[in-house]
Backbone as a ProteinNet text record, in pm:
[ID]
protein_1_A
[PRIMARY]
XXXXXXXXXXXXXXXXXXXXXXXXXXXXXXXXXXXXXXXXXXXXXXXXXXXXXXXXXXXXXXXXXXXXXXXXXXXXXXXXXXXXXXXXXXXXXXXXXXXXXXXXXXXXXXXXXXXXXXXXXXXXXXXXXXXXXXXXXXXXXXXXXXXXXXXXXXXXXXXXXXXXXXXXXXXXXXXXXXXXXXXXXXXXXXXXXXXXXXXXXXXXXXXXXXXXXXXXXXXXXXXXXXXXXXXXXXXXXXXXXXXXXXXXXXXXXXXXXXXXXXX
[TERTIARY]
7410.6	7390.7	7244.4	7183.3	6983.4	6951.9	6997.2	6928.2	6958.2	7047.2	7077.6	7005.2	6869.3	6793.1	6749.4	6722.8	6670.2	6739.9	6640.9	6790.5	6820.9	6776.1	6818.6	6972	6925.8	7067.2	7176.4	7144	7254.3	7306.1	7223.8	7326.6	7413.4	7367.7	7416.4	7523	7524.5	7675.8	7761.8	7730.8	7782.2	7861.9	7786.3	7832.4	7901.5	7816.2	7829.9	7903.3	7923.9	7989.7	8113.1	8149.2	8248.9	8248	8103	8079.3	7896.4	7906.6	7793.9	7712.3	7577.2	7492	7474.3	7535.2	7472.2	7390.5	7377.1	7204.7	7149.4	7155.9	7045.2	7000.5	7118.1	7027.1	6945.6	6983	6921.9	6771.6	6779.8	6642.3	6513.6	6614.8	6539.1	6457.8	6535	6510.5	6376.9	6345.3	6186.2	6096.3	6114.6	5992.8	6000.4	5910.3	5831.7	5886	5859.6	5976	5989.8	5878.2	5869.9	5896.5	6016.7	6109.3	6149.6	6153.3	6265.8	6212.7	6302.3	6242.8	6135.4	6109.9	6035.3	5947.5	5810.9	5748.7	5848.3	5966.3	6073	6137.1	6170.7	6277.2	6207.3	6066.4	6022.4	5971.5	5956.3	5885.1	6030.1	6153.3	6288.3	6315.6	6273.2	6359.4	6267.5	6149.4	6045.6	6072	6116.4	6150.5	6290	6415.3	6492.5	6449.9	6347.1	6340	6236.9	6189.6	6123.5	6226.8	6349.2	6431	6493.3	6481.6	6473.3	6563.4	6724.4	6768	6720.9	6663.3	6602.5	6512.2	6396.2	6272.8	6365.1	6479.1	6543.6	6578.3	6609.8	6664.3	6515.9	6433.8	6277.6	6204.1	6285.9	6233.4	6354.4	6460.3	6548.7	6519.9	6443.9	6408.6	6319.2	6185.1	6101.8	6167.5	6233.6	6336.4	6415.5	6444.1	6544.5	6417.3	6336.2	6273	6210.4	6101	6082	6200.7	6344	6416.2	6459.2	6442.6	6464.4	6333.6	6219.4	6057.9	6099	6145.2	6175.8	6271.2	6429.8	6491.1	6460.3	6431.2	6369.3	6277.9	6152.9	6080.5	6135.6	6249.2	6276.5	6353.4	6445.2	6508.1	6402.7	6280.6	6237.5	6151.1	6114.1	6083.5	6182.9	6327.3	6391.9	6407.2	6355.8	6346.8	6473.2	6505.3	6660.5	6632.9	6695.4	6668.2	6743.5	6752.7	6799.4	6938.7	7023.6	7156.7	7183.9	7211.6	7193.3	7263.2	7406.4	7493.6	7470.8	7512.7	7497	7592.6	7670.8	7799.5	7749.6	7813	7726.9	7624.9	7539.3	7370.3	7350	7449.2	7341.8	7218	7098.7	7015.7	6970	6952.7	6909	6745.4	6692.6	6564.2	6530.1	6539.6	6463.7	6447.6	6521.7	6514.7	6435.7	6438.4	6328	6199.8	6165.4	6043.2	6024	6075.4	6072.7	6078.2	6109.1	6067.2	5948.3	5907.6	5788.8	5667.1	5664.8	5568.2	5587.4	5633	5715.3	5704.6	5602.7	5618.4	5724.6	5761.5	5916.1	6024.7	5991.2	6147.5	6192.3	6129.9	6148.4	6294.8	6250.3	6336.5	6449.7	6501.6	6618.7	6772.2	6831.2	6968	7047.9	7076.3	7130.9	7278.8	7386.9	7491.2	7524	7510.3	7511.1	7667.8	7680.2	7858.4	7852.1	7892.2	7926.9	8073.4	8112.5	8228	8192.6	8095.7	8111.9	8005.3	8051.1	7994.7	7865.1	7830.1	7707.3	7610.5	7657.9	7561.5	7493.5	7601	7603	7497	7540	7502.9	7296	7313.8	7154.7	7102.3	7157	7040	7044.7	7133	7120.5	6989.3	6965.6	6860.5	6761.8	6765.2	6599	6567.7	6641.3	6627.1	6551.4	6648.9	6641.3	6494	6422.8	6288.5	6175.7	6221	6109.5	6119.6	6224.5	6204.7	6100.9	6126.6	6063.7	5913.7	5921.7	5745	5679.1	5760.9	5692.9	5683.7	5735.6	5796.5	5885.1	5966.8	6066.5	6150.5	6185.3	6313.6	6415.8	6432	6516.6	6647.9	6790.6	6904.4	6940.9	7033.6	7083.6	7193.6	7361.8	7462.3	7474.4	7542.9	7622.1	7714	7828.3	8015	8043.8	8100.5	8209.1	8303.3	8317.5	8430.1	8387.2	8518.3	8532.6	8568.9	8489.4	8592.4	8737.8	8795.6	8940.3	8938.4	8901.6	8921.8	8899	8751.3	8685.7	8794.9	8823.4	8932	9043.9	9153	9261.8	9191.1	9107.4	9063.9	9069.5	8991.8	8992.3	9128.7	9214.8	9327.1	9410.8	9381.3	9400.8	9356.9	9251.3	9145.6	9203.2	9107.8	9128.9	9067.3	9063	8975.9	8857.8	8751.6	8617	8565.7	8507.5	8415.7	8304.4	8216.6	8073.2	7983.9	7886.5	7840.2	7703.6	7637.8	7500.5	7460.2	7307.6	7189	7181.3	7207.4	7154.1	7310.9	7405	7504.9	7472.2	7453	7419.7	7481.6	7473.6	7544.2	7497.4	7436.3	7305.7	7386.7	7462.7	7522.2	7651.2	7724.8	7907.4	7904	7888.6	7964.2	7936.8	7881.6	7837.7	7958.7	8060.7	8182	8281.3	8322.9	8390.5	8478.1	8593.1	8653.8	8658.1	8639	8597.3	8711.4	8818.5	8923.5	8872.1	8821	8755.3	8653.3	8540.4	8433.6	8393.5	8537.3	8517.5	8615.1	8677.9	8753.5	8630.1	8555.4	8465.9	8361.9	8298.4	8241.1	8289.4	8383.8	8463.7	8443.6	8478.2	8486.9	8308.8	8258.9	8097.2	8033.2	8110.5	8080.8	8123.3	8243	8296	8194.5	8144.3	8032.2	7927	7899.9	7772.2	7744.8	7661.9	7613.5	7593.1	7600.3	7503.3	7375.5	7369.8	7240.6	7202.1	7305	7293.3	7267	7223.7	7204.2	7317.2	7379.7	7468.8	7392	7385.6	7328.1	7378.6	7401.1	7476.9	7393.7	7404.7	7338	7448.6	7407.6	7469.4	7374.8	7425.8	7338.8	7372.7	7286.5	7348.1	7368.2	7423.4	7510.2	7402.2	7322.1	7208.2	7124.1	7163	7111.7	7096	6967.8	6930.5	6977.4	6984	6999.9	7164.9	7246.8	7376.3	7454.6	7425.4	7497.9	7458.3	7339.4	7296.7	7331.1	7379.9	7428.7	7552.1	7617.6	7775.9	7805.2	7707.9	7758	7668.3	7567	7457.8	7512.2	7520.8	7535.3	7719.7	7755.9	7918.4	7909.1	7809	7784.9	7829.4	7967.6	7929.3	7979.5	7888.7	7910.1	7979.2	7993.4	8080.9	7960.2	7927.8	7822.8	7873.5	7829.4	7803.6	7724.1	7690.8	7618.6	7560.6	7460.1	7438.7	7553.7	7630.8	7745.3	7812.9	7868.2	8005.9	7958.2	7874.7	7848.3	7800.9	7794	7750	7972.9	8099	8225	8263	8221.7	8191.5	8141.3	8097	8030.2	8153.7	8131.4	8256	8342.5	8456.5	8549.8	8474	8403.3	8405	8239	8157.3	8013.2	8008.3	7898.3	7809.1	7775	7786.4	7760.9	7577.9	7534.2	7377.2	7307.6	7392.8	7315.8	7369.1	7396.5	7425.4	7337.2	7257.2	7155.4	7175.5	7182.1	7138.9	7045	6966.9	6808.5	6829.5	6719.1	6674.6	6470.2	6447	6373.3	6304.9	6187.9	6137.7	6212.2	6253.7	6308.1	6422.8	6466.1	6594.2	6730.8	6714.2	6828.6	6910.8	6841.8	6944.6	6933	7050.7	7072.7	7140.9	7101	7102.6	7167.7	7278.9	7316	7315.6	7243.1	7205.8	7290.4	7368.4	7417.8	7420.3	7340	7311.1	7436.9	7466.5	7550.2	7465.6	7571.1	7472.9	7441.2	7379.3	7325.6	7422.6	7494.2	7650.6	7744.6	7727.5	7868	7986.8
13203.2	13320.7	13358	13342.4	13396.6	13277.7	13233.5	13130.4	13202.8	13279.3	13352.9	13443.4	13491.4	13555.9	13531.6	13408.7	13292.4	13337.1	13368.8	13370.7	13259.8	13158.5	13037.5	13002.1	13008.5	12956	13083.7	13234.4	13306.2	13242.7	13260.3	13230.5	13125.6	13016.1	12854.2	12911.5	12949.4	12992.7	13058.7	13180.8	13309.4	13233.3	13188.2	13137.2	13275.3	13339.5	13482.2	13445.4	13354.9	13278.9	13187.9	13217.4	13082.9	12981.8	12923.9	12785.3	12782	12630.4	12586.4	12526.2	12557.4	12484.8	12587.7	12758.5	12821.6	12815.3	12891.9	12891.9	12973.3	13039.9	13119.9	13071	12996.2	12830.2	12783.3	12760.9	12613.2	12689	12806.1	12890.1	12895.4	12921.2	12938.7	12808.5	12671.3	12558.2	12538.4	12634.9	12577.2	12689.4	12793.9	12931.2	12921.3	13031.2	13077.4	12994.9	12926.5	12942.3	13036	13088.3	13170.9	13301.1	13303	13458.6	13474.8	13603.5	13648.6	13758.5	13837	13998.6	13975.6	13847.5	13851.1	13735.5	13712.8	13553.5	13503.4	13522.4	13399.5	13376.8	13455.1	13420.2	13354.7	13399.6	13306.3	13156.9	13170.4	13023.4	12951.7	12989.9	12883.6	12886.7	12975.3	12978.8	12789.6	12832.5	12748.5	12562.3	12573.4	12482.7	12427.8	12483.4	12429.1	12418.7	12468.9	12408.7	12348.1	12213.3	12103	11991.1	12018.9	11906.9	11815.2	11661.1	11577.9	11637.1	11640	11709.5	11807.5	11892.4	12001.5	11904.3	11862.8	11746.6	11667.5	11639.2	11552.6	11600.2	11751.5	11785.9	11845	11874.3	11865.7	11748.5	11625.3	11540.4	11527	11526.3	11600.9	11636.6	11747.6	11809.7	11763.4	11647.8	11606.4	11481.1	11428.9	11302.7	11364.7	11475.4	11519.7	11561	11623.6	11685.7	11594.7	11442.3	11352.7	11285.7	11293.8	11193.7	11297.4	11411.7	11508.4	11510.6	11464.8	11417.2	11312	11205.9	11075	11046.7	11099.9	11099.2	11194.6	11309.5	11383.3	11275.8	11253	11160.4	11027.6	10966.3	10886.9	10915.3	11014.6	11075.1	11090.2	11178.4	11235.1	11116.8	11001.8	10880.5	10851.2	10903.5	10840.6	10909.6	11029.4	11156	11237.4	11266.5	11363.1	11381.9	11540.4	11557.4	11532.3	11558.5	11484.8	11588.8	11574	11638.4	11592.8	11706.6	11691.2	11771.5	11738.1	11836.4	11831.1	11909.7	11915.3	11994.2	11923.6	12004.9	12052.4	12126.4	12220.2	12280.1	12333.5	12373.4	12390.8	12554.1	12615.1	12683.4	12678.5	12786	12705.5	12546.3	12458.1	12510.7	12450.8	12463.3	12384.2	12215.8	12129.9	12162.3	12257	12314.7	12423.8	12498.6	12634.7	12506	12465.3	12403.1	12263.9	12266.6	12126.1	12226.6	12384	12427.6	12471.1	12538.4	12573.3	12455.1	12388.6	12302.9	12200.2	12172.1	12005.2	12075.2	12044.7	12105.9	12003.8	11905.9	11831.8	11910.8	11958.4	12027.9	12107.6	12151.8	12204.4	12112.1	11997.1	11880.8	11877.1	11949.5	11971.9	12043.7	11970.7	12080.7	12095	12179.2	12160.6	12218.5	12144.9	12214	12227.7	12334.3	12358.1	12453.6	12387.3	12434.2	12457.1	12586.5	12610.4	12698.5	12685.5	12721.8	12903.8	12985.6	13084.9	13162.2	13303.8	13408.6	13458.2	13493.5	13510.6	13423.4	13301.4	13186.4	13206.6	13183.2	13189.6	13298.1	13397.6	13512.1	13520.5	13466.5	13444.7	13310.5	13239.8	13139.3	13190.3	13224.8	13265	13353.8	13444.1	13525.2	13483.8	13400.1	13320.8	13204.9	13152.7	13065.9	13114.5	13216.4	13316.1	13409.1	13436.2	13496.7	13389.7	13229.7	13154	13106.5	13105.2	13085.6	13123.1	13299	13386.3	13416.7	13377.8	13395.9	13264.1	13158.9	13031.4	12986.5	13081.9	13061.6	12915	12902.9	12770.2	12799	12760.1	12716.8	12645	12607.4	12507.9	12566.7	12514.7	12541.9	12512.7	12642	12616.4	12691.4	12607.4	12690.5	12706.3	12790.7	12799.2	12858.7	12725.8	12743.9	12786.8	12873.5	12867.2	12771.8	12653.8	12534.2	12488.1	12484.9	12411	12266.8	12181.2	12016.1	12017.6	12077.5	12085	12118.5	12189.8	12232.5	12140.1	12065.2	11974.9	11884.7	11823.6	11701.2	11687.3	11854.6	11854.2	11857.8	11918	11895.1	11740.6	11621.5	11558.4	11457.8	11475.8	11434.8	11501.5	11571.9	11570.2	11675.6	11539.6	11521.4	11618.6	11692.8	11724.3	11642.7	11602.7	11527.2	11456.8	11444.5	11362.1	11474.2	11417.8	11535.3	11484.3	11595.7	11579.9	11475.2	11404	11305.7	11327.7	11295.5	11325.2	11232.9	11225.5	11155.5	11127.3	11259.6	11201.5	11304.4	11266.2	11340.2	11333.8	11424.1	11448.1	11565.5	11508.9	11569.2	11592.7	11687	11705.3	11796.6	11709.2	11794.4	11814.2	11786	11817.9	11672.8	11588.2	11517.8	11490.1	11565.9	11589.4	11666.7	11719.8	11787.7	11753.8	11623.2	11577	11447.5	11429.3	11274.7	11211.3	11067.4	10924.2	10958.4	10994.5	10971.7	11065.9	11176.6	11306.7	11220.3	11190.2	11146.3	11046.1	10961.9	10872.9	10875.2	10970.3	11029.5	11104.9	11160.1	11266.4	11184.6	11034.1	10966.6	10866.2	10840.7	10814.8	10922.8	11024.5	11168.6	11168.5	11128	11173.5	11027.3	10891.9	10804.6	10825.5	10858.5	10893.8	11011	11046.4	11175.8	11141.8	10976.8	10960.2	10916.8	10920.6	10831.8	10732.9	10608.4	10512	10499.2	10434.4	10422.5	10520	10606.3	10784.7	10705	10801.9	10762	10862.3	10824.9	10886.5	10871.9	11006.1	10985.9	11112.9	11051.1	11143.7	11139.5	11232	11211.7	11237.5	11209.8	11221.6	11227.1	11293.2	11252.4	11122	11028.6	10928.2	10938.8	10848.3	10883.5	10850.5	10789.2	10798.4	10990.2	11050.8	11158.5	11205.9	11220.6	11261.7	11368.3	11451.2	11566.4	11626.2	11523.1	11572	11602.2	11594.6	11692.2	11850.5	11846.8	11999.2	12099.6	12013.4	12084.1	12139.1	12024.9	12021	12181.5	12153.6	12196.1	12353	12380.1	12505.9	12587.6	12522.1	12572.9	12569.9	12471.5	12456.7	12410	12317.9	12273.1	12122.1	12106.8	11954.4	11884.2	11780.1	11689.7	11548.4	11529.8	11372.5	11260	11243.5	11101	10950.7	10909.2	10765.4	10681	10536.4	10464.6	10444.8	10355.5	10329.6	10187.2	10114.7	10041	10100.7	10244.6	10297.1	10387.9	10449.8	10500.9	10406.6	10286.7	10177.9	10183.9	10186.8	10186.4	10259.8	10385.7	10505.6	10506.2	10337.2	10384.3	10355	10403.5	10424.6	10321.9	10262.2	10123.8	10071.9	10136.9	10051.2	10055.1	10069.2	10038.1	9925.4	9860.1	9718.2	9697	9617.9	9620.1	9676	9579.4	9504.2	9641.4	9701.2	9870.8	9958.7	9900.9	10031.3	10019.1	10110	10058.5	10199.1	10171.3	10279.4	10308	10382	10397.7	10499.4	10512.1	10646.2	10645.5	10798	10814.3	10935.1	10903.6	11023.8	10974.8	11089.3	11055.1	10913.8	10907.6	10821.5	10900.4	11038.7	11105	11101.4	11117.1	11166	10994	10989.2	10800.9	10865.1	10850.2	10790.9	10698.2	10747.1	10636.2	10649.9	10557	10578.3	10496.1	10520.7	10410.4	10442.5	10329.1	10296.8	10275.9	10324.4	10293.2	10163.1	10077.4	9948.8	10109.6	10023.6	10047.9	10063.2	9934.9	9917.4	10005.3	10084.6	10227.2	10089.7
11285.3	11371.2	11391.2	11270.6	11318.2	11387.4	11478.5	11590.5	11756.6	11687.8	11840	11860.5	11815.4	11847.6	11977.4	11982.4	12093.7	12224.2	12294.1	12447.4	12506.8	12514.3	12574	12475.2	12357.4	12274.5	12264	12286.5	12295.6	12441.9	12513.6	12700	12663.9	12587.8	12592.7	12515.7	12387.6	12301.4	12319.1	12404	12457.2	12618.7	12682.3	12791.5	12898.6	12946.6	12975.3	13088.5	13162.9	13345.8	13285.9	13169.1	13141.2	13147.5	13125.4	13127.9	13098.6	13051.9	13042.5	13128.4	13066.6	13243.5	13336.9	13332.4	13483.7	13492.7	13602.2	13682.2	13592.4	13517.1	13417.6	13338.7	13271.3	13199.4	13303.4	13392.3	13428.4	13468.4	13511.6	13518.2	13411.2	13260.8	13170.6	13129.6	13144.1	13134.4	13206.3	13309.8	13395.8	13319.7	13362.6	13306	13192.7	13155.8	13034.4	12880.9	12831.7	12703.9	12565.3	12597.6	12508.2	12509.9	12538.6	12575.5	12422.9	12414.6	12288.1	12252.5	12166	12143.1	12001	11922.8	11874.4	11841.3	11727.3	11728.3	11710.6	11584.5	11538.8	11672.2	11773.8	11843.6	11985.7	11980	12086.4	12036.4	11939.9	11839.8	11900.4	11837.7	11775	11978	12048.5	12209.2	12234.8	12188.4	12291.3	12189.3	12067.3	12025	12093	12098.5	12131.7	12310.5	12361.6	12497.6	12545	12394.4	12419.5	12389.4	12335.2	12269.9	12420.8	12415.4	12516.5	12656.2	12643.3	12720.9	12809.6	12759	12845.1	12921.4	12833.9	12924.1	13030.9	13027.5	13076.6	13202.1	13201.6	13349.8	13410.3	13320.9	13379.6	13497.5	13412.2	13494.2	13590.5	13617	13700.1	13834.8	13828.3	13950.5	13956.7	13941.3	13981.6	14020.5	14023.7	14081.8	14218.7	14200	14326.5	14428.7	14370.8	14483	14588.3	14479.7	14556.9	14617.1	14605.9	14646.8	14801.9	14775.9	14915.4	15022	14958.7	15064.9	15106.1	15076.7	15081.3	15207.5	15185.2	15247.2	15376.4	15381.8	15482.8	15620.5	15527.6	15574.3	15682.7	15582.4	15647	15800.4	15750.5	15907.9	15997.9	15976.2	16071.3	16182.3	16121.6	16157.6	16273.6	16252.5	16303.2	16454.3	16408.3	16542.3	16523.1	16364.1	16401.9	16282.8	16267.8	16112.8	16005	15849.6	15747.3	15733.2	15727.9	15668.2	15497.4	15449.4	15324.6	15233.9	15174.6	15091.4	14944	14894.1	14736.2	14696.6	14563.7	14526.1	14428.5	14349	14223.5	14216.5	14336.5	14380.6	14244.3	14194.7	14070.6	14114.9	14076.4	14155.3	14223.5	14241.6	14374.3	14320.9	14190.4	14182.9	14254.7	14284.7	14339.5	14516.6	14559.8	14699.7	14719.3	14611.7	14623.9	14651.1	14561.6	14518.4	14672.3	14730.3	14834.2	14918.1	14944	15038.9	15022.5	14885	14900.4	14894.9	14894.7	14841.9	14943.3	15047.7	15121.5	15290.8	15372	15487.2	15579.2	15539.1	15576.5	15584.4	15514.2	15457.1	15616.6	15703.4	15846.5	15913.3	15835.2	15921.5	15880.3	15701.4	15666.6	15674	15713.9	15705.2	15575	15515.7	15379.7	15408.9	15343.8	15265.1	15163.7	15084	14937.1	14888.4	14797.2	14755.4	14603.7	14527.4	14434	14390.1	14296.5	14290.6	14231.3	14195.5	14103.6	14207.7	14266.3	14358.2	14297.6	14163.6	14097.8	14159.2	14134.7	14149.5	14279.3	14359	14506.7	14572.8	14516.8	14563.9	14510.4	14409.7	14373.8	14432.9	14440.2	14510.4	14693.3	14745.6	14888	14888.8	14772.5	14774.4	14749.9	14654.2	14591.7	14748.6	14839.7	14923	15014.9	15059.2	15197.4	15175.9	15051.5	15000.2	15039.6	15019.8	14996.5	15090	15205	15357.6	15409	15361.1	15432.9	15379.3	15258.1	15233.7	15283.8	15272.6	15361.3	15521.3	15571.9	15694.7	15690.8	15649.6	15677	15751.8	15884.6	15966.6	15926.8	15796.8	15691.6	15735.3	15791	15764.1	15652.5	15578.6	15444.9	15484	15449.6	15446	15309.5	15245.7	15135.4	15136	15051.9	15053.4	14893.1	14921.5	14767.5	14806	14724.1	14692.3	14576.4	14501.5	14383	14398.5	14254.6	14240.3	14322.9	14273.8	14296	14455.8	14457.5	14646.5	14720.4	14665.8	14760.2	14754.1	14619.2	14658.3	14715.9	14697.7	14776.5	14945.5	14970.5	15121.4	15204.4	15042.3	15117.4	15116.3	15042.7	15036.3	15214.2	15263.5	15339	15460.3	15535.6	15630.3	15781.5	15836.8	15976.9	16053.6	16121.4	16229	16126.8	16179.8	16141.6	16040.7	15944.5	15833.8	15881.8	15890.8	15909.9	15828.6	15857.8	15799.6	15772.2	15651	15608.3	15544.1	15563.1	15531.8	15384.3	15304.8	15169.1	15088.8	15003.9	14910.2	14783.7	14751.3	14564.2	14488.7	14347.5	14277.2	14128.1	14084.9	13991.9	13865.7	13744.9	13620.5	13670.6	13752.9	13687.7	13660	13662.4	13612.2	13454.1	13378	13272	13220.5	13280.5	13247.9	13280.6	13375.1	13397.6	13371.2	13377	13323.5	13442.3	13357	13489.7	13619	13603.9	13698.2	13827.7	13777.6	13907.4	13960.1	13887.3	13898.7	14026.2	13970.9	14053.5	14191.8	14177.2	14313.5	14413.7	14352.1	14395.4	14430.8	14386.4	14453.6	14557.3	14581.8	14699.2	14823.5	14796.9	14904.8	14944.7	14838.1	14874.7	14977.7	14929.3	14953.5	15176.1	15177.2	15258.4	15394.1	15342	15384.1	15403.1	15347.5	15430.4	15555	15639.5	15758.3	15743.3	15845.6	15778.3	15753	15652	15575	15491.8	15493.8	15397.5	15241.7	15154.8	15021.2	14906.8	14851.9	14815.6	14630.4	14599.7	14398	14281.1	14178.4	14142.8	13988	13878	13744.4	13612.6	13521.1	13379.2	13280.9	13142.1	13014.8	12995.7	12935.8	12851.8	12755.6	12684.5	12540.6	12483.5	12480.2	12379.8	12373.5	12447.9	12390.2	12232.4	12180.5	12052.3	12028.8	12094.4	12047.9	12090.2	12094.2	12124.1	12018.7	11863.2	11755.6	11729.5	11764.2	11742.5	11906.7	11974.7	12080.9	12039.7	12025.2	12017.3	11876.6	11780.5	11643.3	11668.9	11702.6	11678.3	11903.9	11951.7	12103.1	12122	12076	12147.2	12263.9	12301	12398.4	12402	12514.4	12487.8	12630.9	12636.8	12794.3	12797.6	12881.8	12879.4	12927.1	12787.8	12801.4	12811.4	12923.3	12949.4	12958	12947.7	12895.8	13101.5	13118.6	13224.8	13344	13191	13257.9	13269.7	13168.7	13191.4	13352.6	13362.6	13464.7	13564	13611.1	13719.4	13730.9	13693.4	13731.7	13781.4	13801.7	13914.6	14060	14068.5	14206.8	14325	14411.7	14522.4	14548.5	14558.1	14570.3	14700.9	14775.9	14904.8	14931.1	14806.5	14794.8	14776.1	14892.3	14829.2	14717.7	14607.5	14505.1	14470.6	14602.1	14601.5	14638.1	14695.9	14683.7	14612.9	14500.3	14388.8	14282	14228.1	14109.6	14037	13900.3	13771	13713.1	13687.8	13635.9	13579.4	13485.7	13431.7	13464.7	13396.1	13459.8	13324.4	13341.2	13198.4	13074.4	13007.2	12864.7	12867.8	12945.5	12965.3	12952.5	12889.9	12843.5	12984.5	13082.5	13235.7	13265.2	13348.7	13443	13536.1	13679.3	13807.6	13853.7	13947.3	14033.1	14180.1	14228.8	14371.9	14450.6	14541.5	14666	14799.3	14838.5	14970.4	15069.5	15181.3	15254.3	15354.2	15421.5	15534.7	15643.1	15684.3	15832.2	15909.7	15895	16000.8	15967.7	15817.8	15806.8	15737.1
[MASK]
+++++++++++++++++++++++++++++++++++++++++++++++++++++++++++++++++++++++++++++++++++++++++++++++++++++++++++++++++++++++++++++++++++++++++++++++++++++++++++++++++++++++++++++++++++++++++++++++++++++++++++++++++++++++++++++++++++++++++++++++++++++++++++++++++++++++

């Protein structure tokens, strides 16, 4: 219990949204670390938020953000701009930060989907602020839909679903079993354009620090290796454009797939 002084580890144990991973984590995970009502509790906050994991979704949003310059870029080459969904936003740090910082980003259309109205309701505000202090013309919708919604939807299709440039998916599947996972990369696979880039992330099971999660937080994710996660990629992906990487600590792995050109 004297570790919960710490606010990063009360939010994580307490789980104030019914789950792990909200956006207030995922907030605390970038600012200050040295919050707490005292030295012990800012010392033990700022220790548990150097342990790899955290570094891991650090390097996270420096992977998404360049992978949102990137893809942007490439559309706008093309003379049309980038369409671009994301299931689970959360507070959509790597979008605050690619608007403020990425004068591309003009060229973006976003659809962003979370399942919990808190969430929702705060990143529409943190977005719609950094529009407006940046002047960005950026379209951003945001849907409340859950896993579950999305998949009964696509179990059954109205006409054509809209098609986009780049589909990502940043931490559920860190809570999820292979069978969703890989239903949900089908549906995403499904959503791209051609030549769209479809990428999704996980811890790997080599995470160091996944007993003191599990045992001191009650925190725990569904880790896969970079083969068990390469059996996830969509039934009707090219093999030759599917690749797994990690990136920084190695704790987070990446899977990226390319759709052809030809769709």
């Amino acid at each position: 219990p004297f570790v919960l002084c710490a606010p990063f580890i009360h939010r994580t144990f307490y789980k104030p949204l019914g789950y792990a991973g909200d956006y207030e984590m995922v907030n605390m995970m970038i600012r200050d670390p040295y919050e707490g009502g005292s030295i012990f509790a800012k010392i033990l906050n700022r220790i548990f938020l150097s342990t790899p994991p955290v570094e891991a979704h650090r390097d996270r949003l420096v992977y998404l953000i360049q992978l949102l310059r990137e893809e942007t870029l490439q559309s706008r080459r093309r003379g049309r701009p980038t369409r671009i969904f994301n299931l689970g936003c959360g507070p959509a740090k790597e979008i605050q930060d690619f608007l403020a910082d990425h004068d591309v980003c003009r060229d973006a259309h976003f659809t962003l989907l979370d399942f919990n109205d808190e969430t929702l309701a705060y990143t529409s505000k943190v977005l719609g602020e950094i529009k407006r202090r940046y002047d960005r013309p950026t379209q951003i919708q945001l849907m409340k839909k859950s896993v579950n919604q999305l998949i009964k939807e696509a179990s059954k299709p109205v006409g054509s679903p809209a098609k986009y440039d780049l589909v990502y998916c940043a931490g559920l599947f860190d809570y999820l079993p292979d069978q969703v996972c890989k239903r949900l990369m089908n549906i995403f696979y499904d959503l791209l354009a051609p030549g769209g880039l479809l990428v999704a992330t996980n811890v790997d099971d080599s995470n160091p620090s996944k007993n003191w999660m599990e045992y001191a937080l009650d925190w725990h994710l569904v880790y896969r290796t970079g083969q068990q996660f390469a059996t996830l990629a969509p039934g009707e992906a090219r093999p030759d454009l599917v690749k797994v990487r990690a990136v920084g600590t190695g704790v987070n792995i990446f899977i990226e797939v390319r759709k052809p050109e030809n769709g």
